[in-house]
N, C-alpha and C positions, 0 to 999 in steps of 0.2 A: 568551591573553587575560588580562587582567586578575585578573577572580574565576575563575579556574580554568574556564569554560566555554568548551567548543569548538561551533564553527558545523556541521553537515556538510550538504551541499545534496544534496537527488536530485532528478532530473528529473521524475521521476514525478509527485512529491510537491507538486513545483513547478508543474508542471501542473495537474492538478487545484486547485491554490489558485487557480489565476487563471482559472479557468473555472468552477469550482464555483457559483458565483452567477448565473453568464449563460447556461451550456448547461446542456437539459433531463438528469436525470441518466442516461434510458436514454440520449440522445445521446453522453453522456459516458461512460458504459461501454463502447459498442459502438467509441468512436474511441479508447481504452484496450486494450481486445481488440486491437482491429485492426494499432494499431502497435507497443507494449511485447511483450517477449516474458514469459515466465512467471517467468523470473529478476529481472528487471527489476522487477518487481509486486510477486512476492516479497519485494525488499530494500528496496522503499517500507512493506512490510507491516511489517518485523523492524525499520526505524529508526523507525516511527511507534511500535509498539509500544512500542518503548525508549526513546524521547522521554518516550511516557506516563509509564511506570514512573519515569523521571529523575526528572518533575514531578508524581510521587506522586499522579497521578490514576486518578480509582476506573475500572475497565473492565471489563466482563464477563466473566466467566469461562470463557467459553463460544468465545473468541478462541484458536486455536491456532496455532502457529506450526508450519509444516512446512516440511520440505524436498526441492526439485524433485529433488532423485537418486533415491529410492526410486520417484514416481510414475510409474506408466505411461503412454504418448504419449497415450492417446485419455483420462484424465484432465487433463492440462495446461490443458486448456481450462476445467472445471469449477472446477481452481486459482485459476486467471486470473480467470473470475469469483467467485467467492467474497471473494478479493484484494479486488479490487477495489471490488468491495458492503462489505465492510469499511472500506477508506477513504474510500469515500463516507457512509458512518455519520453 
């Protein structure tokens, strides 16, 4: 592009935009769970977050980035939510 910015699109991300206003947000978390897997959430988490950071906006410090290798199976789900609560923010 032109001034040096590049577009990247995720699905997630994308989702959540265009429902965020019309579906209730438990609604929206539980059809988030249901069909994204934990990777998937994850890399909505890590470009949002670094979107942020690009456009020098202030965010909690309290926001951590991890990653699914280390976490055990019966964790992934508490990921998923958490992810997710975070981009619904």
């Amino acid at each position: 592009m032109a001034d040096g910015l590049s577009i990247v699109l995720n699905e997630v991300l994308c989702f959540i935009r265009c429902k965020y206003a019309t579906v209730p947000a438990k609604q929206l978390k539980s059809c988030l769970v249901d069909f994204y897997d934990a990777d998937g959430i994850s890399t909505a988490k890590v470009r949002l977050l670094n979107d942020i950071e690009f456009a020098k906006i202030s965010v909690s410090r309290s926001v951590k980035i991890q990653h699914g290798e280390f976490l055990m199976a019966n964790l992934l789900a508490v990921k998923k939510r958490h992810s997710i609560a975070l981009l619904l923010a």
